[in-house]
N, C-alpha and C positions, 0 to 999 in steps of 0.2 A: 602575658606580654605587658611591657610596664604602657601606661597611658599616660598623653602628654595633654594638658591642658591650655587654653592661653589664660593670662590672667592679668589684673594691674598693681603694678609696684610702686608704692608713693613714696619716696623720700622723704621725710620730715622735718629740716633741720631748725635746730632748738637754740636760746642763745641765754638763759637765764637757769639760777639754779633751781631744782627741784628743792622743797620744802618739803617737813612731813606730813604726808594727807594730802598735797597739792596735787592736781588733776594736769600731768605733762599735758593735757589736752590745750589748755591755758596760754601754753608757752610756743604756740608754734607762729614762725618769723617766717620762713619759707617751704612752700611744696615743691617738689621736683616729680612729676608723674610722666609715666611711661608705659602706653596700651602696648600690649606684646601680641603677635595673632598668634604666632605659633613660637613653639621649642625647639631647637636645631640643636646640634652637637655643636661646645665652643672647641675650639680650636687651638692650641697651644699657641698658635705663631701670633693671632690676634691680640695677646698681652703679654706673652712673652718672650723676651729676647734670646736666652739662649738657657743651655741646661749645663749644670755643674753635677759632677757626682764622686764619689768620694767613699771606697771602700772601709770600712770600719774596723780597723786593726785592735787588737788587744793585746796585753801582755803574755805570753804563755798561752795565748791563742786559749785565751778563756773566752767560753760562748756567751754571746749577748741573747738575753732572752726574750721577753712580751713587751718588748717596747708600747708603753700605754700615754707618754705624756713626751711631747718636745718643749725645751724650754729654753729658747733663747735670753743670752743676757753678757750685757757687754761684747765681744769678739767671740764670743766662746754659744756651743751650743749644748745642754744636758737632754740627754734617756731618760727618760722614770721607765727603769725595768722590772713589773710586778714579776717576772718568775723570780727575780736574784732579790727582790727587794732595795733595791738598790740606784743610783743614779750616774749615770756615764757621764765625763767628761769629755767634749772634743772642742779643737779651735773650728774655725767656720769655714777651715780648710781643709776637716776632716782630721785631723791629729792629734793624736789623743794626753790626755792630760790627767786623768784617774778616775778610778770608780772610790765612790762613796755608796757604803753598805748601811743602810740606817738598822739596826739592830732589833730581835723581834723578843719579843717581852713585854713585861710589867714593871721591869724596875728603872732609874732615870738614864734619861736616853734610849729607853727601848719602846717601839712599839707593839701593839699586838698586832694590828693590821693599819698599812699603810692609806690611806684616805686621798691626802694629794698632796704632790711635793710642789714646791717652788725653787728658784733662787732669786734671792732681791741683787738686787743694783750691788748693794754693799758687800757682795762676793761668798753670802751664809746662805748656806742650804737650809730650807724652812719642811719639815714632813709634817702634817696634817693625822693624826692620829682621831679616836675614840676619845674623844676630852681631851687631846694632850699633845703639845706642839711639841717638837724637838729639832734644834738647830745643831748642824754642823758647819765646819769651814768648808774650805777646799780639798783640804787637806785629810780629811776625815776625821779631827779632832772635834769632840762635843761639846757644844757651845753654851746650852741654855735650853730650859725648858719650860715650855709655859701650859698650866693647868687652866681648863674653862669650863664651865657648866652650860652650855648650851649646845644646841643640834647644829652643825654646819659642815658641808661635804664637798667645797670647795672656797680655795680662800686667796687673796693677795699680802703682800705690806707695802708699806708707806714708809721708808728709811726716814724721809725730813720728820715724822711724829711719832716716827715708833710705833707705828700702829697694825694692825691685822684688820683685816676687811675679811668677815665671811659671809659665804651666800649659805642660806638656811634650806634652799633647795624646798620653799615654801610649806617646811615645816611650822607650826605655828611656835614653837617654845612659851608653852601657856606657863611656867613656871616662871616666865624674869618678870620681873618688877619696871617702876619707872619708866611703864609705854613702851618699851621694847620689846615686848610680846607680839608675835603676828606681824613682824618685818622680814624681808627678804634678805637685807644687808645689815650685819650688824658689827662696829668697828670698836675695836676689843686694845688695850693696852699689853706688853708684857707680863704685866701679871695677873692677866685674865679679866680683868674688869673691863666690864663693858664704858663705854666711852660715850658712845652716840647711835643711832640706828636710822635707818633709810627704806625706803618702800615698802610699804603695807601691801602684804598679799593682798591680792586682785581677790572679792568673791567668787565662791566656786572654782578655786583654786587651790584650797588648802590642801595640804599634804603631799600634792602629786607631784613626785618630786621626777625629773631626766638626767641622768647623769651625762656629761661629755667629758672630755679632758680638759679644755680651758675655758673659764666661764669670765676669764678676766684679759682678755686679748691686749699688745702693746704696742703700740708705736708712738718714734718719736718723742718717747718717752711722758707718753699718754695713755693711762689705763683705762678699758674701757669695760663694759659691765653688761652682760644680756638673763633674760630671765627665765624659766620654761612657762611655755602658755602666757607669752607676751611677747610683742611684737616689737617693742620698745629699746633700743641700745643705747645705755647710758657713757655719759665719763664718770669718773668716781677718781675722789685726790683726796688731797689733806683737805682743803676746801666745804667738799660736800659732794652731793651726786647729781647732775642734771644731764636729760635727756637729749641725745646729740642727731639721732636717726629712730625713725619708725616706720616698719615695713608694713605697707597696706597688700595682702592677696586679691583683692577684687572679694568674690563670689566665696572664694576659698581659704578668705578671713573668718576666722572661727566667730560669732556674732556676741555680743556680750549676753543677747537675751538665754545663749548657751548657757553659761555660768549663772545663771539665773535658776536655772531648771538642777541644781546640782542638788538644792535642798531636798528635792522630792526622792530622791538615792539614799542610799545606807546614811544613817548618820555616825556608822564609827569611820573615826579619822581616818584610816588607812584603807580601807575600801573604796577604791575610788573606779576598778576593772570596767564593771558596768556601765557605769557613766562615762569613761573615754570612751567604749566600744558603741556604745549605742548613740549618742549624743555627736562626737568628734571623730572617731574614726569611718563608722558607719556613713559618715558627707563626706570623706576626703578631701575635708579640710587642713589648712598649712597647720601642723602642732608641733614640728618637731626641728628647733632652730641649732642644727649642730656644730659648726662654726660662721664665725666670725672672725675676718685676716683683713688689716687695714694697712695700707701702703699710704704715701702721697698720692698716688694718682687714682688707686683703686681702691674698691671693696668687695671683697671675695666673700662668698654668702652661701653654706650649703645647708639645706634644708627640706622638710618634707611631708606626708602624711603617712599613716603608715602602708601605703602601700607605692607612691611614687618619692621618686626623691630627683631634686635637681639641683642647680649649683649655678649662681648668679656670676657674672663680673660688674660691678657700677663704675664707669668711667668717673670718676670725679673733676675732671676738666672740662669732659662733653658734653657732661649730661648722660651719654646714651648707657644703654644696661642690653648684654646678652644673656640668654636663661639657656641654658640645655639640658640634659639627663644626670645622672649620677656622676658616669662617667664623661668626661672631655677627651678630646682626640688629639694625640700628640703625633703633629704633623712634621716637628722639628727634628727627630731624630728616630720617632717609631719606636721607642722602647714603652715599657710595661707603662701604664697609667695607674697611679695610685691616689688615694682620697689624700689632700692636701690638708695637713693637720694646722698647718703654724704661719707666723707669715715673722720674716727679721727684716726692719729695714726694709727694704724694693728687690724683697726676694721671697717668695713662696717657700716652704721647707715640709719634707715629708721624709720616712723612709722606704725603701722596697727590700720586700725579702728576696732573698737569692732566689730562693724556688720559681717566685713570680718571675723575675727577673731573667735567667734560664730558659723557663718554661717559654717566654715572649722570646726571645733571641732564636732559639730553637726555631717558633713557628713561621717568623721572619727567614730563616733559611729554610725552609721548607718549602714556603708558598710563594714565595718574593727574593730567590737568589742575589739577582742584581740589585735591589734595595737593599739587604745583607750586606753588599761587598762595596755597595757605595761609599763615598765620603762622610756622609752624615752620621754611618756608626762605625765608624774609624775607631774612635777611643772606646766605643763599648764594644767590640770585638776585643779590643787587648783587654778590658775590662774581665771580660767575660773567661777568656783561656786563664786566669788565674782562679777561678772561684767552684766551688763544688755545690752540691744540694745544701751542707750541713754549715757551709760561709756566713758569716755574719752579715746583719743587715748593711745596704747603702745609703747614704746619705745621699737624697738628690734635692739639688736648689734651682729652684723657678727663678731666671732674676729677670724682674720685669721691663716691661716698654717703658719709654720716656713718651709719651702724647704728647702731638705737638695740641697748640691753642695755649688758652687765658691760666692762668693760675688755678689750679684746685681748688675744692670746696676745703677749707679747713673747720674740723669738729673739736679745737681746743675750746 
C-alpha cells in the first residue's frame, strides 16, 4: 500500500542571474511556504475547467506507436514515437499534419538511436542523437546536421542565438576544456562548439543521471530548466540561467550532508546503485522530480521517492498548493486518469491509450450505469462506439481555471 506523508513545500522565488559557481542560495527575494498535514486526492474540477479530447487519425490508418515525448509548439502539437522513430504531427485540435520519420543510421541525417527530439519556435525538427544532431522541416525534408563531442541526453534551442542548450544528465565530460567540464548545462553553437556552460554538478552527484521526457518545460514562451537530485528550477534563455523556484520537502529533503557521504562509495563513476539505495532511497526521501508543467496561474509538479509518488498543483495567485497521490480523480467526466506529460498554454496535455480508455468506459458501465448514461460522458460515449482495442491513442487537454484574486507570481 503506497504511504502518504505530510511534508513542507517552500517556494523560492529568485530575481537575479545565476553565475558560474554562484550559490542560488545567495539569490533568494522571496519565500512562499506551505505546512501540508495530510495528502488527499486532487481533483480535476479544483483546477480544471473542462476536458478536450481528440481521436488521433492517420493516414491509411497507420498505427501510432510508444508515444515517449509531447511537444507543443506554436498551434500545433508533436509525438516522439520511439516504436516508428518518428514524430507525429497534429494541430491542437487534433488534426493531423504529418509524420516525420527521422532516419536510423550512420550516414548524414541518420541516427543510430534517437536520444530526444524537439521542435523550436522556427518550425525545424531538432533529434538528439549519439554525438549528432539532425534537423528536419515539417515537411520531412533534411535540414542540417550538427556534430558534438560531449555527453548530453536532453537538450533545447534558442532561435534568437542559434544556440543548443544540453543537459549533461550530470555526466562529468572530463574531456572539454575551458571549465566546462563538470557542468550540467552546456550551450553549444551549430557547429558543435561549445559556447558557454552553466551549473556545476552538485557533489556527490556525479554521474547519476534520470531520465524523463522534458527536462526543459515552456511557457509563455519561457524556458525553463530542472536537474536530477536538485530541487532547484531554473529559467535558461539567450541571457543566461537563473533560478526562478526551489522546492523545499521538509524532513523528506534529501540533506546535502547526504552527498557528502558519496565519497565513502565505489569510486568508479558509474557506480552509483549502492549509494542511492542505501543513502536516498533507504529514507524515502523526495529524489525523483518527473515533471514540471507551468501555466499563468499554476504549477503542476510530479514527483517522488522510490517507492511513493505524488503530484502537486501551486496556485500561483493564492499562494495555496494541493499535494495528493500519483494518481488525481477526474470528477469532470470520470473517464481514465493519465500521468500528465506536458502543459501548452492554460492547458494540461497527455495521451490515453484506447485500451485504458475502453477498459475505464467499460467499468463505468458496469458499476455506475447512470453515471455512464449521464450528461458528463455524452461525447465520450460516441467517442468510444468508434474505437477498438488496437485505435490509436487520444489526445486529451486539461484546459485550466482562471483564479479569481491578485495577479500571478511571474518567474520571467
Amino acid at each position: 500500500m503506497m504511504r502518504y506523508y505530510p511534508f513542507l513545500l517552500v517556494l523560492i522565488i529568485y530575481g537575479c542571474s545565476l553565475g558560474d559557481g554562484e550559490d542560488s542560495s545567495d539569490l533568494i527575494e522571496k519565500v512562499i511556504q506551505v505546512t501540508l498535514d495530510e495528502v488527499q486526492p486532487i481533483k480535476y474540477s479544483s483546477f480544471v475547467d473542462r476536458l478536450e479530447y481528440h481521436y488521433l487519425e492517420t493516414p491509411e490508418n497507420r498505427p501510432i506507436g510508444r508515444v515517449r515525448k509531447i511537444i507543443p509548439f506554436r498551434d500545433h502539437i508533436g509525438l516522439y514515437d520511439a516504436g516508428r522513430t518518428s514524430i507525429w504531427i497534429y494541430t491542437t485540435k487534433g488534426e493531423y499534419v504529418n509524420e516525420v520519420e527521422i532516419p536510423q543510421g550512420r550516414g548524414p541525417g541518420e541516427l543510430e538511436q534517437v536520444v530526444d527530439i524537439i521542435v523550436s519556435e522556427d518550425g525545424l525538427i531538432h533529434a538528439l542523437g549519439t554525438f549528432k544532431i539532425v534537423v528536419y522541416d515539417l515537411e520531412g525534408n533534411f535540414r542540417n546536421q550538427v556534430d558534438y563531442q560531449f555527453r548530453i541526453y536532453r537538450f533545447t534551442y534558442l532561435p534568437d542565438t542559434k544556440e543548443y542548450i544540453g543537459y549533461a544528465s550530470n555526466s562529468m565530460n572530463p574531456n572539454l576544456r575551458d571549465g566546462h567540464s563538470g557542468h550540467n548545462l552546456i550551450f553549444f553553437d551549430d557547429e558543435g562548439k561549445i559556447t558557454r556552460s552553466f551549473l556545476p554538478i552538485g557533489t556527490g552527484r556525479e554521474q547519476i543521471g534520470y531520465g524523463v521526457p522534458n527536462k526543459f518545460p515552456v511557457h509563455d514562451g519561457q524556458t525553463f530548466f530542472f536537474a536530477h537530485l536538485e530541487n532547484v528550477i531554473y529559467s535558461v534563455s539567450s541571457t543566461g540561467v537563473k533560478p526562478v523556484m526551489e522546492l523545499n520537502f521538509g524532513e523528506y529533503t534529501i540533506p546535502e550532508a547526504v552527498f557528502e557521504r558519496r565519497r565513502t562509495y565505489s569510486k568508479i563513476p558509474f557506480e552509483w546503485r549502492d549509494f542511492m539505495e542505501e543513502e536516498i532511497i533507504a529514507n524515502n526521501y523526495i529524489s525523483f522530480l518527473s515533471s514540471v508543467n507551468i501555466s499563468h496561474n499554476f504549477v503542476h509538479l510530479r514527483y517522488g521517492s522510490m517507492s511513493d509518488q505524488y503530484n502537486s498543483i501551486y496556485n500561483k495567485v493564492t499562494g495555496e498548493i494541493m499535494t495528493g497521490p500519483s494518481r488525481m480523480v477526474n470528477d469532470i467526466d470520470y473517464n481514465f486518469v493519465p500521468f500528465f506529460f506536458e502543459s501548452n498554454g492554460e492547458a494540461l496535455i497527455t495521451v490515453i491509450e484506447t485500451h485504458d480508455f475502453l477498459t475505464r468506459m467499460n467499468e463505468i458501465y458496469e458499476q455506475n450505469p447512470s453515471k455512464y448514461y449521464g450528461a458528463e460522458m455524452r461525447d465520450l460515449r460516441r467517442l468510444s462506439h468508434n474505437l477498438s482495442e488496437n485505435s490509436n491513442p487520444i489526445l486529451q487537454i486539461a484546459i485550466l481555471k482562471e483564479p479569481e484574486g491578485k495577479e500571478p507570481i511571474s518567474y520571467k
